[in-house]
C-alpha positions in Angstrom: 14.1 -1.1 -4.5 12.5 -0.8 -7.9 8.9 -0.9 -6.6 10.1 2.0 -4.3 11.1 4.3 -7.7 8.5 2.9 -9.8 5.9 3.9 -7.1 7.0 7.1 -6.8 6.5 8.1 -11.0 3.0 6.3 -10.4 2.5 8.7 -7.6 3.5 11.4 -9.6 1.4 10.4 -12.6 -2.1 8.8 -11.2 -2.4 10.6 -7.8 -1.4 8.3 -3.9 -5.3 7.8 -3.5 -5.1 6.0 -6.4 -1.5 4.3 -5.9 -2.4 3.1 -2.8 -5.4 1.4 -3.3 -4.3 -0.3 -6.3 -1.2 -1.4 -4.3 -3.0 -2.9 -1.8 -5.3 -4.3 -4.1 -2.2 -6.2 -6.0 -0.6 -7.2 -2.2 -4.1 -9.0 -0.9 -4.4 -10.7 -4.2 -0.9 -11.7 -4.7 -1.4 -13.3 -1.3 -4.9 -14.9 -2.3 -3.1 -18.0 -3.9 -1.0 -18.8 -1.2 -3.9 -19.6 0.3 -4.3 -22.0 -1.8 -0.5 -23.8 -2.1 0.4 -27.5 -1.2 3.8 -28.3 0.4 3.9 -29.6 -3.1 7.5 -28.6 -5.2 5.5 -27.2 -8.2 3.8 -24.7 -5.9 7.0 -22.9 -6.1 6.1 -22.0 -9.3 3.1 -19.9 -7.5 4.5 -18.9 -4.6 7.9 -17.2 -6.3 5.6 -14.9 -8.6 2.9 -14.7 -6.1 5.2 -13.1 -3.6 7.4 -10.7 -5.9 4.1 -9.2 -7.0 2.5 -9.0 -3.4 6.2 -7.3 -2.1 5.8 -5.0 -5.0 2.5 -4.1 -3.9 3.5 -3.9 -0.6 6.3 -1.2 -1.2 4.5 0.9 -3.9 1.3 1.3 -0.8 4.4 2.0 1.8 5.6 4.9 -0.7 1.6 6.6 -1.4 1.0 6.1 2.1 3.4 8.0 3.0 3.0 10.5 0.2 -0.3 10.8 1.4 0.7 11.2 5.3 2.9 14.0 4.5 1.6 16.1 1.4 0.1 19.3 1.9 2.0 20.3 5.2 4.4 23.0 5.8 8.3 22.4 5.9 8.7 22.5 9.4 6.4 19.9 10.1 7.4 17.1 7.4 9.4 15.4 9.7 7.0 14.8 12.5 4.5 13.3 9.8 7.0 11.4 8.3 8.2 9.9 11.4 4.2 9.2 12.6 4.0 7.8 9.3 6.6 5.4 10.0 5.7 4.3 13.6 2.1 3.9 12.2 4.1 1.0 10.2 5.9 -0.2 12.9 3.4 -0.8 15.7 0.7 -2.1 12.3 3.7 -5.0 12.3 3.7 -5.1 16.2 -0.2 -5.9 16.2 -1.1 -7.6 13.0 1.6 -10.3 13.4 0.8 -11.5 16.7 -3.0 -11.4 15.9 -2.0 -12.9 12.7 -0.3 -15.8 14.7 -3.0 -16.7 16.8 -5.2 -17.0 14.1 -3.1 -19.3 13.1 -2.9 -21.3 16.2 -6.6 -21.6 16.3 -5.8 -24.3 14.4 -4.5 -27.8 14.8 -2.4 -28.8 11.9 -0.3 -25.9 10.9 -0.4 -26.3 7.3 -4.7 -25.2 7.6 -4.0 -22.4 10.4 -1.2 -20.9 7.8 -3.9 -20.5 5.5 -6.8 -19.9 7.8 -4.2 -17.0 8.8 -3.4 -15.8 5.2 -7.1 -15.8 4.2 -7.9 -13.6 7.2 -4.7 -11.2 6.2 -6.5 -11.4 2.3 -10.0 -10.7 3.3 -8.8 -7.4 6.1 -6.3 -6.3 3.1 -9.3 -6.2 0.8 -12.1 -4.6 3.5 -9.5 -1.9 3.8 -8.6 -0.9 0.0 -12.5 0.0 0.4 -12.2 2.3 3.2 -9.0 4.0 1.7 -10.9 4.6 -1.2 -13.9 5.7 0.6 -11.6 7.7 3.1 -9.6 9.4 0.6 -12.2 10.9 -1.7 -12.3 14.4 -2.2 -14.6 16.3 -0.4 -17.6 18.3 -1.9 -16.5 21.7 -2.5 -12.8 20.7 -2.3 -10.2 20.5 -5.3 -9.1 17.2 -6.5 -5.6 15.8 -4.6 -2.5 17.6 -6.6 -0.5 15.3 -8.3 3.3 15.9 -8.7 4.4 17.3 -11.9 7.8 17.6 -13.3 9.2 20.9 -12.2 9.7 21.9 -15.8 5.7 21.5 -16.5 4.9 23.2 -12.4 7.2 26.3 -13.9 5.0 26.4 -17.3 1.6 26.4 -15.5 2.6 28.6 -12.5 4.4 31.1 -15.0 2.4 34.8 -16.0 1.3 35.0 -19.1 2.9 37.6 -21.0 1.0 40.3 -22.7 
């Protein structure tokens, strides 16, 4: 739940392009060591911290990506975005786990498709905070992306200046 408050103030502060490709850049990452672990009881140490910062990641890219999906519309159509937003999410689950599987199953001790599968999930992870980046940039001619101010400091920069 924090990650989901937290991510919105970084929204707010640094911009989503930037929130969301440093978010995905902390969840493939945080999942690079587990590529790594043993079935070993001192790997716990790795995997515990490994995954609360890879969740976090996760959750603060869910938030910008949505922030981004959904800024700059008009009222009436929020919800529609929103909602494709969300089913984008959905059927990203519905295909990357399956493929993520049978990656897996390539394999023939399940230990060494686990982490065939989690390198895979690492390396697309990381190809992707590229093309975000890339995706996202502002266009020549265009203003940079508006980042969320407080409404106190929108009301001092939108007011008239008085004669």
């Amino acid at each position: 739940m924090a990650a989901g408050v937290v991510a919105g103030r970084l929204v707010g502060r640094f911009g989503a392009r930037e929130v969301l490709t440093t978010a995905m850049l902390v969840q493939g990452l945080a999942t690079l060591p587990l590529v790594l672990l043993t079935t070993d009881r001192m790997a716990l140490a790795v995997l515990v911290p490994a995954l609360f910062a890879g969740f976090f990641g996760h959750v603060a890219a869910i938030v910008a990506y949505t922030v981004t999906g959904t800024s700059g519309l008009p009222d009436e159509e929020q919800g529609l975005a929103t909602g494709l937003t969300t089913m984008t999410q959905q059927v990203a689950v519905s295909v990357g786990i399956p493929i993520l599987s049978a990656v897996a199953a390539t394999q023939s001790a399940e230990l060494t498709g686990i982490r065939l599968a989690l390198g895979v999930n690492v390396t697309v992870t990381l190809i992707s905070v590229g093309l975000v980046w890339i995706g996202l940039r502002p266009r020549r001619g265009q203003a940079r992306p508006h980042r969320h101010r407080p409404a106190a400091e929108q009301a001092t920069a939108t007011a008239e200046p008085t004669p």
